[in-house]
N, C-alpha and C positions, 0 to 999 in steps of 0.2 A: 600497475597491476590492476587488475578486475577485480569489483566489489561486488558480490553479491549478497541479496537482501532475502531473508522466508519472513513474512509477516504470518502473525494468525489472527484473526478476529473474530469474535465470537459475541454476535451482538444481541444486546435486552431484547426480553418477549417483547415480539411485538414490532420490534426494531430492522427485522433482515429488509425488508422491502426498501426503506429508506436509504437503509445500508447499500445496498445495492443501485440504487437510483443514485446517491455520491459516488460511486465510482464509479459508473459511469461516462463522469465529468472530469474524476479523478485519473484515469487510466489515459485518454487522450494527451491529456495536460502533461502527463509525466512521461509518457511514450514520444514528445515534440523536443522534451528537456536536450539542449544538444549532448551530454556527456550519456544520455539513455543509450543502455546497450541493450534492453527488454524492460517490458511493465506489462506483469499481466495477473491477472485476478481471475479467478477460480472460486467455485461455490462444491459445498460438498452435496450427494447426492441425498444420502442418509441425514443429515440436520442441515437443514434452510439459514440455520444462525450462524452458521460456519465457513467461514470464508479467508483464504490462504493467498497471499499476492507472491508472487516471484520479480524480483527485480535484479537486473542488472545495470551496473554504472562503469565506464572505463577506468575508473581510479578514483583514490579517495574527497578529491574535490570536486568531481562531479555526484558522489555522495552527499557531500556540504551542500553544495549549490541545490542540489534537491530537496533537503529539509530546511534549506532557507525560502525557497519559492514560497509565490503568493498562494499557488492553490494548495500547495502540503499543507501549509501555515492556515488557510482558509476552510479547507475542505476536512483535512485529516484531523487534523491537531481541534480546528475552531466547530468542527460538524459532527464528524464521524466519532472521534473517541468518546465524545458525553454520550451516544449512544450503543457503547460495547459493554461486554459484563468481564471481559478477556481482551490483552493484546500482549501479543510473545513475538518480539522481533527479535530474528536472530542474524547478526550480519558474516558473511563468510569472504574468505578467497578460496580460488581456484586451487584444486592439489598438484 
């Protein structure tokens, strides 16, 4: 069954432009993952600090395999979270 992911992030003054320039790197990287059913990221129009990812995985080990990767572990985890003030992931299935 299909995993889907809403991340939020909502990163330190000062911080969106950075933010933004990791995922960059980030989205590619996780858009190649083979179990990627979508990876895509999203900036709000109203706050620059605000940024919402949509992710799809075909199942729940292609979830694992994604937060086990080098760039999640590098990028998300080792880059991007020291620079957010908010992160709200909420993972779903399909109804």
């Amino acid at each position: 069954m299909a995993i889907y992911v809403v991340a939020r992030w909502r990163a330190r003054d000062g911080e969106d432009e950075r933010v933004a320039s990791l995922l960059s790197q980030i989205v590619p990287a996780s858009r190649a993952e083979p179990g990627c059913l979508e990876y895509r990221a999203v900036r709000a129009r109203e706050d620059q600090r605000a940024f919402v990812l949509f992710e799809g995985y075909a199942d729940e080990a292609a979830l694992a395999a994604h937060r086990e990767s080098t760039h999640f572990r590098t990028l998300v985890l080792g880059q991007v979270v020291p620079l957010l003030d908010e992160r709200d992931v909420t993972v779903c299935t399909a109804l």
